[in-house]
Biopython code that builds the backbone (N, CA, C, O; Angstrom):
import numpy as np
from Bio.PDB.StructureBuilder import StructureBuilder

atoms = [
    (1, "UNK", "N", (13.694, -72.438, 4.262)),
    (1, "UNK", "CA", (14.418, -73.679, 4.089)),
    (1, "UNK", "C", (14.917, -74.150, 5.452)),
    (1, "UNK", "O", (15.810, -73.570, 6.069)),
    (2, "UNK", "N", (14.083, -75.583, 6.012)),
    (2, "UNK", "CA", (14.673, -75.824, 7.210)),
    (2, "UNK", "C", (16.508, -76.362, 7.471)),
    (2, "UNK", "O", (17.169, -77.066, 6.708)),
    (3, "UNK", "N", (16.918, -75.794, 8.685)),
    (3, "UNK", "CA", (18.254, -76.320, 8.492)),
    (3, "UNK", "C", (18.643, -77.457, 8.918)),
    (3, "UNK", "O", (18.367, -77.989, 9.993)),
    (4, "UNK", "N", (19.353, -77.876, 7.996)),
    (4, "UNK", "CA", (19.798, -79.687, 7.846)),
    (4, "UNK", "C", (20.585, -79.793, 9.202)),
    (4, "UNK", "O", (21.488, -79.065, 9.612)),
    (5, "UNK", "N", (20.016, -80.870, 9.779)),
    (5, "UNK", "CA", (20.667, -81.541, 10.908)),
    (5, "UNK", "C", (22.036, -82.367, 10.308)),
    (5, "UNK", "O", (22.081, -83.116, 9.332)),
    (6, "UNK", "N", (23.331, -81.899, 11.396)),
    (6, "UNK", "CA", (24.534, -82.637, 11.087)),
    (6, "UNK", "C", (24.028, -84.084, 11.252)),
    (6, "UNK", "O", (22.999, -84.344, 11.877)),
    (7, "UNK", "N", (24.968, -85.207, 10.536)),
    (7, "UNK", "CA", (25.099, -86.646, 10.551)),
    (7, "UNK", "C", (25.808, -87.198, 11.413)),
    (7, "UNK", "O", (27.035, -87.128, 11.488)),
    (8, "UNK", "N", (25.090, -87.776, 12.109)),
    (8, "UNK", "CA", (25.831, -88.641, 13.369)),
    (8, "UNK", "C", (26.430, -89.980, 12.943)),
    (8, "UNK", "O", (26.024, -90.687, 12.020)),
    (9, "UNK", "N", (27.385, -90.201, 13.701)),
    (9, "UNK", "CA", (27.762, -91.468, 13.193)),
    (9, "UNK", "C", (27.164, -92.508, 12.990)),
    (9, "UNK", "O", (26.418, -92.656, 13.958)),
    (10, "UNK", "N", (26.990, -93.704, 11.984)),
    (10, "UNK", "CA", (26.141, -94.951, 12.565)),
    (10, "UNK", "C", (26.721, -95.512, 13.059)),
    (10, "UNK", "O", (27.911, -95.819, 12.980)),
    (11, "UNK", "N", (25.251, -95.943, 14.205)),
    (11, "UNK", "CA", (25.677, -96.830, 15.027)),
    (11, "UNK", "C", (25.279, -98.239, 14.947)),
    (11, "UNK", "O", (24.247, -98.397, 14.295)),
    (12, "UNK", "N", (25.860, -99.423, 15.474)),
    (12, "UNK", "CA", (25.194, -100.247, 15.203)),
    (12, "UNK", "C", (23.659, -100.748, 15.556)),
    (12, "UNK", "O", (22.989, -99.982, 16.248)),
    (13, "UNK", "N", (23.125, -101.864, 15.164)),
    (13, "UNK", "CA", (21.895, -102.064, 15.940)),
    (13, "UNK", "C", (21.736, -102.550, 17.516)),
    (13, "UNK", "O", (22.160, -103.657, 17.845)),
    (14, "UNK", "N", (21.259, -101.884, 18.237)),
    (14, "UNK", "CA", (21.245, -102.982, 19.362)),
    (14, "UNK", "C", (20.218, -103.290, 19.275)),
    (14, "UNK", "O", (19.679, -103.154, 20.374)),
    (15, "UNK", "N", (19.386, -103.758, 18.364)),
    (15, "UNK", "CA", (18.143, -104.544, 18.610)),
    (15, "UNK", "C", (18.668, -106.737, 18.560)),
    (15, "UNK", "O", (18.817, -107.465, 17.579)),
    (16, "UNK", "N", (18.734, -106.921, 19.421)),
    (16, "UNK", "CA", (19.396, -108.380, 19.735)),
    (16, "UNK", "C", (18.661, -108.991, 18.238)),
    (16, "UNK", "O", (19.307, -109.379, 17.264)),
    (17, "UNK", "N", (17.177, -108.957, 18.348)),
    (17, "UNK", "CA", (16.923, -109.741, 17.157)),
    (17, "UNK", "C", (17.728, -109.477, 15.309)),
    (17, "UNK", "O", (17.768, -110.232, 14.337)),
    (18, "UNK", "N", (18.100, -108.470, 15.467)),
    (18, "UNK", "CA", (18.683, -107.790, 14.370)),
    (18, "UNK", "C", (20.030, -108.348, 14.373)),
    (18, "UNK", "O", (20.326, -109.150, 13.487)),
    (19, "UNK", "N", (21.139, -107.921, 15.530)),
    (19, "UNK", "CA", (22.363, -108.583, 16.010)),
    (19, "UNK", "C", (22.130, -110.138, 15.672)),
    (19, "UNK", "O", (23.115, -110.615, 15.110)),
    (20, "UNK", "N", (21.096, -111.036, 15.868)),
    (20, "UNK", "CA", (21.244, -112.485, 15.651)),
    (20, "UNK", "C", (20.757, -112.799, 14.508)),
    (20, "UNK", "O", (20.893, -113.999, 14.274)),
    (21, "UNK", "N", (20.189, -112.152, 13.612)),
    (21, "UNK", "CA", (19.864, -112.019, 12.083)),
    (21, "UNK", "C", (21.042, -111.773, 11.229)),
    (21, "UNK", "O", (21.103, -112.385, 10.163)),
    (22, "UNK", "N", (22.071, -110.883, 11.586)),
    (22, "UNK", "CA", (23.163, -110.592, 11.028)),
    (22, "UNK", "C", (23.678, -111.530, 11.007)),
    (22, "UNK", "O", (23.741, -112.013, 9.877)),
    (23, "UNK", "N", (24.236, -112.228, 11.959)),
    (23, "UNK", "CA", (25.539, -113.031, 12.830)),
    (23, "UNK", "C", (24.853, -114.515, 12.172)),
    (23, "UNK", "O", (25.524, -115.375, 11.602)),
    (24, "UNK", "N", (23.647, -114.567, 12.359)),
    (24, "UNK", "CA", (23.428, -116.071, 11.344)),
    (24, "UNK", "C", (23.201, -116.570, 10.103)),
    (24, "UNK", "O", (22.886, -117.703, 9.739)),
    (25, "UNK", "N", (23.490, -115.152, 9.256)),
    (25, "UNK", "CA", (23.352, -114.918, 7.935)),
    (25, "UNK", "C", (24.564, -114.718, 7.353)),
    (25, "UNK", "O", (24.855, -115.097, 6.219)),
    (26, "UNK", "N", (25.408, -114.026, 8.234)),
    (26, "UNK", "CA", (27.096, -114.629, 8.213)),
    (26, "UNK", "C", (27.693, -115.823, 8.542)),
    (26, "UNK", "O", (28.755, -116.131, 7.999)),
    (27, "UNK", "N", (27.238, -116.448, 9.245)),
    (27, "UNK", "CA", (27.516, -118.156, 9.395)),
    (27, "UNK", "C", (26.936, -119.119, 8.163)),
    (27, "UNK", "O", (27.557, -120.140, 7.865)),
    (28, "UNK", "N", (25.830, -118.780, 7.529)),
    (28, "UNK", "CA", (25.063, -119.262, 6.651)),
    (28, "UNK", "C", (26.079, -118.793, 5.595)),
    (28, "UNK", "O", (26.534, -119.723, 4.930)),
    (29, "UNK", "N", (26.397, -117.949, 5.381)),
    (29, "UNK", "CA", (27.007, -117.250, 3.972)),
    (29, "UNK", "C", (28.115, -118.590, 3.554)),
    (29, "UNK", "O", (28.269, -119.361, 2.607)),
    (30, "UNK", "N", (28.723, -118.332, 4.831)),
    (30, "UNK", "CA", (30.094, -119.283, 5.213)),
    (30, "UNK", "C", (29.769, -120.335, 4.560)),
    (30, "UNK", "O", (30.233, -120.618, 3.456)),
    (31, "UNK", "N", (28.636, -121.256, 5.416)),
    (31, "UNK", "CA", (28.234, -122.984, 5.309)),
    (31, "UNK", "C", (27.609, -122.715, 3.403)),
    (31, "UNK", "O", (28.076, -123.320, 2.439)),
    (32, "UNK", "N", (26.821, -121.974, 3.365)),
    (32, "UNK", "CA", (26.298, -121.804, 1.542)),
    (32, "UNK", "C", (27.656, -121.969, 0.597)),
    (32, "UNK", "O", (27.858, -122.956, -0.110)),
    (33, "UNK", "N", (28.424, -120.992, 0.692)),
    (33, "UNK", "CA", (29.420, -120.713, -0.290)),
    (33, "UNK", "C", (30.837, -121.749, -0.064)),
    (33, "UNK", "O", (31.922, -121.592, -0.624)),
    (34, "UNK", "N", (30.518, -122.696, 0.796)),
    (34, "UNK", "CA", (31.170, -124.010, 0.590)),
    (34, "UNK", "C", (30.673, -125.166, 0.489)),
    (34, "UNK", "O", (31.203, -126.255, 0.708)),
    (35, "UNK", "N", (29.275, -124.828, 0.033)),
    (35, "UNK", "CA", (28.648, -126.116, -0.626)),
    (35, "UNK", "C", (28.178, -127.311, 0.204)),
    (35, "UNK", "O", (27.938, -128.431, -0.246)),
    (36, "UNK", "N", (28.058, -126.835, 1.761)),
    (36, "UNK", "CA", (27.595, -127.202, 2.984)),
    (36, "UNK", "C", (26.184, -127.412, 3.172)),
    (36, "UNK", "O", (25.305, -126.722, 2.656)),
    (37, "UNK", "N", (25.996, -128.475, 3.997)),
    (37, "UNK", "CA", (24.652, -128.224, 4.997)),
    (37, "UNK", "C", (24.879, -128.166, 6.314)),
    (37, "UNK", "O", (25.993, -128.128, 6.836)),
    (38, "UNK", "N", (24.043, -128.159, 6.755)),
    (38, "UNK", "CA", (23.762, -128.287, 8.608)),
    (38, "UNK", "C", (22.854, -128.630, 8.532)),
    (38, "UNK", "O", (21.959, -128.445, 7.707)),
    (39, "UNK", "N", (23.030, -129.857, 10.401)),
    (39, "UNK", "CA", (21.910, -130.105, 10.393)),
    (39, "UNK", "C", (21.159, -129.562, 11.515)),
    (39, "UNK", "O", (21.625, -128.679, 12.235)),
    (40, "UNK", "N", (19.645, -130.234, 11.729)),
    (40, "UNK", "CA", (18.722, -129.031, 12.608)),
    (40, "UNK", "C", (19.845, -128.599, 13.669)),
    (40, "UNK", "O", (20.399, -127.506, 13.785)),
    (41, "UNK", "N", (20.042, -129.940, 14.510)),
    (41, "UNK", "CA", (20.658, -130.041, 15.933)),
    (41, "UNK", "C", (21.997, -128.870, 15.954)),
    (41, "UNK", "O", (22.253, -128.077, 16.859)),
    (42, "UNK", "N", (22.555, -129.015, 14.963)),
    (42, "UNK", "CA", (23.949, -128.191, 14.960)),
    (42, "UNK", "C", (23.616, -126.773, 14.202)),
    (42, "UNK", "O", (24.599, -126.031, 14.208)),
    (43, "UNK", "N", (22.717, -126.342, 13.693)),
    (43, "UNK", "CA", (22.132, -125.300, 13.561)),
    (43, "UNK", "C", (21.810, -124.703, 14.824)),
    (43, "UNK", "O", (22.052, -123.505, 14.966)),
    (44, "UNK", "N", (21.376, -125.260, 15.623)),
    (44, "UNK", "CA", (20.299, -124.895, 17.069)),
    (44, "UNK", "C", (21.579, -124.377, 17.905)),
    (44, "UNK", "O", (21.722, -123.229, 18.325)),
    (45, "UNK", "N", (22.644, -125.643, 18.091)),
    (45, "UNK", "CA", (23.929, -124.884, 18.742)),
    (45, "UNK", "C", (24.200, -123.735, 18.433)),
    (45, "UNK", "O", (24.142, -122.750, 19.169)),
    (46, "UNK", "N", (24.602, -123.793, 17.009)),
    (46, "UNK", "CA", (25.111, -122.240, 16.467)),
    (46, "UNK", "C", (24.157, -120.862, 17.535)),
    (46, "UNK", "O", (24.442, -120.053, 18.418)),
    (47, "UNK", "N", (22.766, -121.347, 16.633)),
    (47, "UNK", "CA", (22.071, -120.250, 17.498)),
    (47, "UNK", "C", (22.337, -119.565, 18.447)),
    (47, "UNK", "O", (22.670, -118.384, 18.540)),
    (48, "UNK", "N", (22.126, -120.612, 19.413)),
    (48, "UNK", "CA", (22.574, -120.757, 20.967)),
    (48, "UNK", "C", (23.325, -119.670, 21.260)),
    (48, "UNK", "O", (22.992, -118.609, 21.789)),
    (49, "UNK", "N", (24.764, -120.185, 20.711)),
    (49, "UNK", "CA", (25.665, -119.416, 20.512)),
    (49, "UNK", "C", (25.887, -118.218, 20.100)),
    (49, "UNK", "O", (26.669, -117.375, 20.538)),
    (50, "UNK", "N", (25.118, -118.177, 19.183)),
    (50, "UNK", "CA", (24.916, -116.592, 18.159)),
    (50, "UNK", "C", (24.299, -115.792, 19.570)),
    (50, "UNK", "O", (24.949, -114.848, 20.021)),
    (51, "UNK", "N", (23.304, -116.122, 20.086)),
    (51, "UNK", "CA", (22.461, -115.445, 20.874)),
    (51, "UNK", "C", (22.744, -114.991, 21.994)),
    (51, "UNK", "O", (22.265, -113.930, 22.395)),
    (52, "UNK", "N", (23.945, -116.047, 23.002)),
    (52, "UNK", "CA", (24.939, -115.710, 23.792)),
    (52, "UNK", "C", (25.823, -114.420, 23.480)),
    (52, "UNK", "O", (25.991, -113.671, 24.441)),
    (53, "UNK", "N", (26.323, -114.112, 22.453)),
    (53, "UNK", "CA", (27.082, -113.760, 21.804)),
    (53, "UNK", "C", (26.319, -111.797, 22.014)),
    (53, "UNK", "O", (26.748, -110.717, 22.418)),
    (54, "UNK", "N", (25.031, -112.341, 21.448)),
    (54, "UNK", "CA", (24.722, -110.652, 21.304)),
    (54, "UNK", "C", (24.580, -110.738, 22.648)),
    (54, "UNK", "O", (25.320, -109.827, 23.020)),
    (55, "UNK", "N", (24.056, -111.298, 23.766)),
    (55, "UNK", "CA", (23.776, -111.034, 25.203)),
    (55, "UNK", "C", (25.321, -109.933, 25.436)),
    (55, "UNK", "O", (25.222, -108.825, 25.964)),
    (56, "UNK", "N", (26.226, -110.315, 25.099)),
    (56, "UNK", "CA", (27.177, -110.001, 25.324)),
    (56, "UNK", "C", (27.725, -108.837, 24.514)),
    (56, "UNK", "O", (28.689, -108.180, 24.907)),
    (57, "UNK", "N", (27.283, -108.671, 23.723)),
    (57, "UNK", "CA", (27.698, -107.616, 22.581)),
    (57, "UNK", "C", (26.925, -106.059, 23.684)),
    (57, "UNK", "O", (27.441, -105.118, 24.288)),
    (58, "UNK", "N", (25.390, -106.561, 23.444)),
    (58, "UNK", "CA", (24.566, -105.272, 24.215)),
    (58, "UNK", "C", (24.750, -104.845, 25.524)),
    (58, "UNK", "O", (24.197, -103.865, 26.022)),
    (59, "UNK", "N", (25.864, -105.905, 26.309)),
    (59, "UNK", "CA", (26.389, -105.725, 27.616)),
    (59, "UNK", "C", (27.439, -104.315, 27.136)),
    (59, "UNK", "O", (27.491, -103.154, 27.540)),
    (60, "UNK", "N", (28.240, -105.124, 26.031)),
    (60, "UNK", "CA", (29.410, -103.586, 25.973)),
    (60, "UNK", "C", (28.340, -102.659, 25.372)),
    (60, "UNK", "O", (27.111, -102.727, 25.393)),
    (61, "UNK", "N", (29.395, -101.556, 24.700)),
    (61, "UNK", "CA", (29.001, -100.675, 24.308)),
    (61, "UNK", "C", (28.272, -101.018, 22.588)),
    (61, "UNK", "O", (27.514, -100.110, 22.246)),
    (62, "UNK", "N", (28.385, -101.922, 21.760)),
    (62, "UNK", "CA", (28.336, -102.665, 20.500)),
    (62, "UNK", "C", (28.788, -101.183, 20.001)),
    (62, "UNK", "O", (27.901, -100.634, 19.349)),
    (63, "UNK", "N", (29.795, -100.534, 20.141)),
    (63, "UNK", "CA", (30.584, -100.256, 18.732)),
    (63, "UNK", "C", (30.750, -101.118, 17.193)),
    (63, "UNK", "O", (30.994, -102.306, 16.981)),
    (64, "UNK", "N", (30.457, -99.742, 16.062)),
    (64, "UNK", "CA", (30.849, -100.644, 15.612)),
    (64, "UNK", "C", (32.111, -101.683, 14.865)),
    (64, "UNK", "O", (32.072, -102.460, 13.910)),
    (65, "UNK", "N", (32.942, -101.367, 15.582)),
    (65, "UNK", "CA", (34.267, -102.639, 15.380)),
    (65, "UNK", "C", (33.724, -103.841, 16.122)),
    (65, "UNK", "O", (33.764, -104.991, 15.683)),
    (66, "UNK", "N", (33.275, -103.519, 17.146)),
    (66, "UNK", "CA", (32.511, -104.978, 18.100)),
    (66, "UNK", "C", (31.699, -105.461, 16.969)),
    (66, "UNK", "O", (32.107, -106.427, 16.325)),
    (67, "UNK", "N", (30.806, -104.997, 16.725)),
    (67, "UNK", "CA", (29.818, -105.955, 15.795)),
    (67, "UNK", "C", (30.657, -106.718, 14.477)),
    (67, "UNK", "O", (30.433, -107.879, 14.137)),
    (68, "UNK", "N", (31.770, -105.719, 13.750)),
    (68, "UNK", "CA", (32.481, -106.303, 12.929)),
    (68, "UNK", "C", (33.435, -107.409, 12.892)),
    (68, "UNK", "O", (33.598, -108.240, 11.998)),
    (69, "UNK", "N", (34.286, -107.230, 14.468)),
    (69, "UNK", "CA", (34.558, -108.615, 15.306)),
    (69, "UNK", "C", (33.839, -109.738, 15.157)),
    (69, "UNK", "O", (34.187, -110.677, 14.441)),
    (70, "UNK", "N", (32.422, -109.673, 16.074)),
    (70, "UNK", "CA", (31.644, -110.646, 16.158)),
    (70, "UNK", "C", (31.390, -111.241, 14.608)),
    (70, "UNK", "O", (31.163, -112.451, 14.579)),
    (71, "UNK", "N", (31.398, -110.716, 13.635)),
    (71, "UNK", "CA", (30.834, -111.096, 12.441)),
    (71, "UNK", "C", (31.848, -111.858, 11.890)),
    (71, "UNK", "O", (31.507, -112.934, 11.399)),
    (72, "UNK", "N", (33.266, -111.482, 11.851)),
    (72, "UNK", "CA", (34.781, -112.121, 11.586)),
    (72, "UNK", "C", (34.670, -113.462, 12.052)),
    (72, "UNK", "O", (34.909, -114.475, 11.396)),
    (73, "UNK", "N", (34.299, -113.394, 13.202)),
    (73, "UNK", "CA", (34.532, -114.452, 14.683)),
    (73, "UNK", "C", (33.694, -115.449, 13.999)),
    (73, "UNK", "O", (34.188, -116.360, 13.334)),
    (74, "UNK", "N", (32.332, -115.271, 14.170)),
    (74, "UNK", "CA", (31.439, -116.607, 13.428)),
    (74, "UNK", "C", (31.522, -116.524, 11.780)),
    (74, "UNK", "O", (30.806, -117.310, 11.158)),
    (75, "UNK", "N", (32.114, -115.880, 11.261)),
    (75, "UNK", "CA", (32.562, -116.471, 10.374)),
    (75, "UNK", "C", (33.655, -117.302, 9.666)),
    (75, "UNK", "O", (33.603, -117.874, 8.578)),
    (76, "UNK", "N", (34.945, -117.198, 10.820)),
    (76, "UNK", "CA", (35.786, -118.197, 11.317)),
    (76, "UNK", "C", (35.210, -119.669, 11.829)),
    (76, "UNK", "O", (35.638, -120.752, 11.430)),
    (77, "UNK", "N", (34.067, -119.463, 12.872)),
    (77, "UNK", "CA", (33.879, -120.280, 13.120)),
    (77, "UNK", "C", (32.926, -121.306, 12.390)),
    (77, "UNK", "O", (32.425, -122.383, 12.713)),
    (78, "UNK", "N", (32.903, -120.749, 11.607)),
    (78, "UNK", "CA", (31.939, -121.849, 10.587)),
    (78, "UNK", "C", (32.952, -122.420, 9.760)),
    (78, "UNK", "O", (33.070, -123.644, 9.700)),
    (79, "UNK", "N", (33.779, -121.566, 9.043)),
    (79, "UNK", "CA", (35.282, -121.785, 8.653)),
    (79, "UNK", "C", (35.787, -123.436, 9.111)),
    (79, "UNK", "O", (36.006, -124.488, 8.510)),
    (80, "UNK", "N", (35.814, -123.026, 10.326)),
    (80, "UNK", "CA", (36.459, -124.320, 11.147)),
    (80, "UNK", "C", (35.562, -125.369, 11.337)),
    (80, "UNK", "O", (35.968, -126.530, 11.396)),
    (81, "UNK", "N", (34.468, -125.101, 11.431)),
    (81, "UNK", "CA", (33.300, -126.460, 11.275)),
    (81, "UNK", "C", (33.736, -126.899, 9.618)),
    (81, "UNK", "O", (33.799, -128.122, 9.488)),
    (82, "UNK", "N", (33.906, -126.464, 8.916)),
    (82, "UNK", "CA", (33.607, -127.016, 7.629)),
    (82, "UNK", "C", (35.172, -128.010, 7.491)),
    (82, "UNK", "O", (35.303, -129.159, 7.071)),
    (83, "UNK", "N", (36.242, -127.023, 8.037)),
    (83, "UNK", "CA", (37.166, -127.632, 7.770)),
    (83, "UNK", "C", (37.200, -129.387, 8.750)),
    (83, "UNK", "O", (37.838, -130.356, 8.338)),
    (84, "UNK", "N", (36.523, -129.383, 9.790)),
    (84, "UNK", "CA", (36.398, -130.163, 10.804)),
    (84, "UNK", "C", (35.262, -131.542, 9.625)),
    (84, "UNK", "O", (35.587, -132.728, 9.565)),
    (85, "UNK", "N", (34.208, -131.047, 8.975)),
    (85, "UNK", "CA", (33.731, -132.012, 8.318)),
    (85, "UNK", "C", (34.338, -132.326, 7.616)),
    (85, "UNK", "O", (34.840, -133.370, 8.032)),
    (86, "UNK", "N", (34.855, -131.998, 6.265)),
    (86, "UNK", "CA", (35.734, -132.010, 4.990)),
    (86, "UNK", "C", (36.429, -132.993, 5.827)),
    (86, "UNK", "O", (36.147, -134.141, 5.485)),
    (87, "UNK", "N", (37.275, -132.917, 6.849)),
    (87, "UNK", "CA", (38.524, -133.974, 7.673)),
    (87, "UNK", "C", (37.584, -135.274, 7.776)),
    (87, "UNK", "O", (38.255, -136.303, 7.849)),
    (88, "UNK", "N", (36.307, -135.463, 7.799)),
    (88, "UNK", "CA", (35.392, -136.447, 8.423)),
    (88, "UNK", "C", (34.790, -136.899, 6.890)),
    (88, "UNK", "O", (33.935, -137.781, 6.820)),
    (89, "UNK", "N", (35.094, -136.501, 6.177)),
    (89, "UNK", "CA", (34.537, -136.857, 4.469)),
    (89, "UNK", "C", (33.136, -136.494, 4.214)),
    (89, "UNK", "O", (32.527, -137.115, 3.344)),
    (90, "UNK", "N", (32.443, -135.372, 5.006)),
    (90, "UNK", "CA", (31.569, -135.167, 4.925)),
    (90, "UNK", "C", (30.718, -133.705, 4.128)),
    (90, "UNK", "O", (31.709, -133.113, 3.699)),
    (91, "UNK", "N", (30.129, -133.287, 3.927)),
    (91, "UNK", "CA", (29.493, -132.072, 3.465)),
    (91, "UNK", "C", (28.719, -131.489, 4.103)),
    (91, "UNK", "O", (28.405, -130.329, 3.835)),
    (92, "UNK", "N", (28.076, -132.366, 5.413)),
    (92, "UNK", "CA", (27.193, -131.702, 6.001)),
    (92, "UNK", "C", (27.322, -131.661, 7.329)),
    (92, "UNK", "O", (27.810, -132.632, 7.906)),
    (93, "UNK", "N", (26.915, -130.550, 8.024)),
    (93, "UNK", "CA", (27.998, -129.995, 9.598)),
    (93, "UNK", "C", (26.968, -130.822, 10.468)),
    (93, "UNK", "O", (25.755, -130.727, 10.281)),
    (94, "UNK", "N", (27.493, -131.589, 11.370)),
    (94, "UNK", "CA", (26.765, -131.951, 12.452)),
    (94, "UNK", "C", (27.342, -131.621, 13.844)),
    (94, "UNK", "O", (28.337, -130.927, 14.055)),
    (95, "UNK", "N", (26.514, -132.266, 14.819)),
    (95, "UNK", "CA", (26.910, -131.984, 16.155)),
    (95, "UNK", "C", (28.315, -131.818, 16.358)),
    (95, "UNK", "O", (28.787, -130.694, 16.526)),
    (96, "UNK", "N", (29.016, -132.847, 16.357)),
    (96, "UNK", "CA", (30.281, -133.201, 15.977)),
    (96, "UNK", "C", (31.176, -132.212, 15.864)),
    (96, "UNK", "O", (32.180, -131.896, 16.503)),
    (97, "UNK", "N", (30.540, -131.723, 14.796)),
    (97, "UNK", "CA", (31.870, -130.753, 13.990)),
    (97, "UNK", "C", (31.966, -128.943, 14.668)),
    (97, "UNK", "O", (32.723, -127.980, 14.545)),
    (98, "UNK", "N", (30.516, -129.328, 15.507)),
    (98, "UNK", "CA", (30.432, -127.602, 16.634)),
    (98, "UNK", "C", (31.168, -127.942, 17.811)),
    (98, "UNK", "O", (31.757, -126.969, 18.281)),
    (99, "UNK", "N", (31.283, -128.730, 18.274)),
    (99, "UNK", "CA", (31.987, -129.340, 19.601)),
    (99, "UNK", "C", (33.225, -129.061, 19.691)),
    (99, "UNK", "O", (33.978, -128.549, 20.518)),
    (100, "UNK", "N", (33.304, -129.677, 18.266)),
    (100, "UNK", "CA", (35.178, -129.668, 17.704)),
    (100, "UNK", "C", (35.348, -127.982, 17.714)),
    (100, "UNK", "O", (35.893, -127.288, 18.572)),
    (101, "UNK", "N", (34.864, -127.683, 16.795)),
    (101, "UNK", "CA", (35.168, -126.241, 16.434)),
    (101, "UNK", "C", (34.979, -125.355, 17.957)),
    (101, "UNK", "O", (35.767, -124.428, 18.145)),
    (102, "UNK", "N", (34.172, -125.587, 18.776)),
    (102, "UNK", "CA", (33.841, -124.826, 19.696)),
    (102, "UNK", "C", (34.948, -125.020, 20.613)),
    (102, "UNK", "O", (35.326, -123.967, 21.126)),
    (103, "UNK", "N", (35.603, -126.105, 20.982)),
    (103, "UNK", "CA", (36.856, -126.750, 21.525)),
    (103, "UNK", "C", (37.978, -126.202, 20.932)),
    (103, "UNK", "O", (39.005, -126.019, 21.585)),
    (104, "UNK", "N", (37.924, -126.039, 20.245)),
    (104, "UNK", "CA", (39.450, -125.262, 19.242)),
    (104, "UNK", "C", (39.625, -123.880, 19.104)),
    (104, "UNK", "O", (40.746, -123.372, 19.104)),
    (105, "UNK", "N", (38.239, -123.025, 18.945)),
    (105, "UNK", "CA", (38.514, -121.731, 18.678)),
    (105, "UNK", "C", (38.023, -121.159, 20.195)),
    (105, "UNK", "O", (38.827, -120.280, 20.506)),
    (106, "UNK", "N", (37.231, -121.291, 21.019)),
    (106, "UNK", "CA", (36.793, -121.126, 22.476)),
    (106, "UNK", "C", (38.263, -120.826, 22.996)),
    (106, "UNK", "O", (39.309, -121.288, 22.541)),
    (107, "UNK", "N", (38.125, -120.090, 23.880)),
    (107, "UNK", "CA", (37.393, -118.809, 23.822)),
    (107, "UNK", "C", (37.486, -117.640, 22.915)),
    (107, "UNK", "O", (38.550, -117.069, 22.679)),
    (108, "UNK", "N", (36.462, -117.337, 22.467)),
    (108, "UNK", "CA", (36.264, -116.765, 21.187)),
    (108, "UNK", "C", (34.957, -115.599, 21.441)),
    (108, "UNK", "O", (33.772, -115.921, 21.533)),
    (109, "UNK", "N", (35.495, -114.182, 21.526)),
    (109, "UNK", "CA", (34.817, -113.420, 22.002)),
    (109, "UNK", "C", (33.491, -112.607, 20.811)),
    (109, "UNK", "O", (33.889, -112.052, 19.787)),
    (110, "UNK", "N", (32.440, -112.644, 21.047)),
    (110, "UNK", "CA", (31.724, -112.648, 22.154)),
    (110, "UNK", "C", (31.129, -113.728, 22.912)),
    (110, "UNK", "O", (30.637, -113.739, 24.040)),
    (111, "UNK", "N", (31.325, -114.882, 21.804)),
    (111, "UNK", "CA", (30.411, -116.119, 21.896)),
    (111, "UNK", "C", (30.658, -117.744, 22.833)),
    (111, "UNK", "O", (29.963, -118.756, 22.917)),
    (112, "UNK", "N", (32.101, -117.313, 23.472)),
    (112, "UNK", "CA", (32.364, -118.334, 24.823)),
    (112, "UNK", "C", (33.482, -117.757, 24.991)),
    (112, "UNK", "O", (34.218, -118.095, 25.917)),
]
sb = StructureBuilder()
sb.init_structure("model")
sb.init_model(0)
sb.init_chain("A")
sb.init_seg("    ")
for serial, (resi, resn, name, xyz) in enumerate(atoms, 1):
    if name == "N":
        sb.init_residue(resn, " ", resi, " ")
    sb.init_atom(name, np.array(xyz, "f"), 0.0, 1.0, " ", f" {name:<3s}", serial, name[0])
structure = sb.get_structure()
């Protein structure tokens, strides 16, 4: 009977594409479950952003409380886009409403 290797902690992913799969599926969760859209252009920001974000994550160490941060963080920040449209009578996030939000919650670690 071979002997069982102890369990290491998990760690998070540092595969960036994985890190920006997470982080925009948590922003999405956000914009879905308030009955939101986005559009291309302000989608593309987010990205942007998302992608900045892991640049910066795989710089530290991405513990994982860092990754759980980052996930809090853009999910605040979608938070605040929505609340930024809703103020504009709208349902669907545009340029506009990332600018705003990016202006208000900035600096906002990992992602500016």
């Amino acid at each position: 009977m071979p002997a069982s290797q102890p369990m290491q902690p998990r760690q998070p992913a540092r595969d960036p594409n994985s890190l920006i799969q997470m982080l925009m599926r948590a922003f999405n969760e956000e914009v879905f479950a308030a009955d939101f859209t986005i559009s291309d252009q302000s989608r593309e920001h987010v990205r942007q952003m998302v992608k900045k974000g892991v640049k910066e994550l795989i710089k530290s160490t991405t513990q994982n409380h860092q990754v759980e941060q980052a996930e809090k963080d853009i999910r605040g920040f979608a938070r605040r886009m929505i609340i930024v449209a809703k103020a504009a009578g709208r349902t669907e996030l545009k340029e506009t409403d990332y600018f705003s939000a990016f202006s208000f919650l900035c600096p906002l670690w990992p992602f500016c």
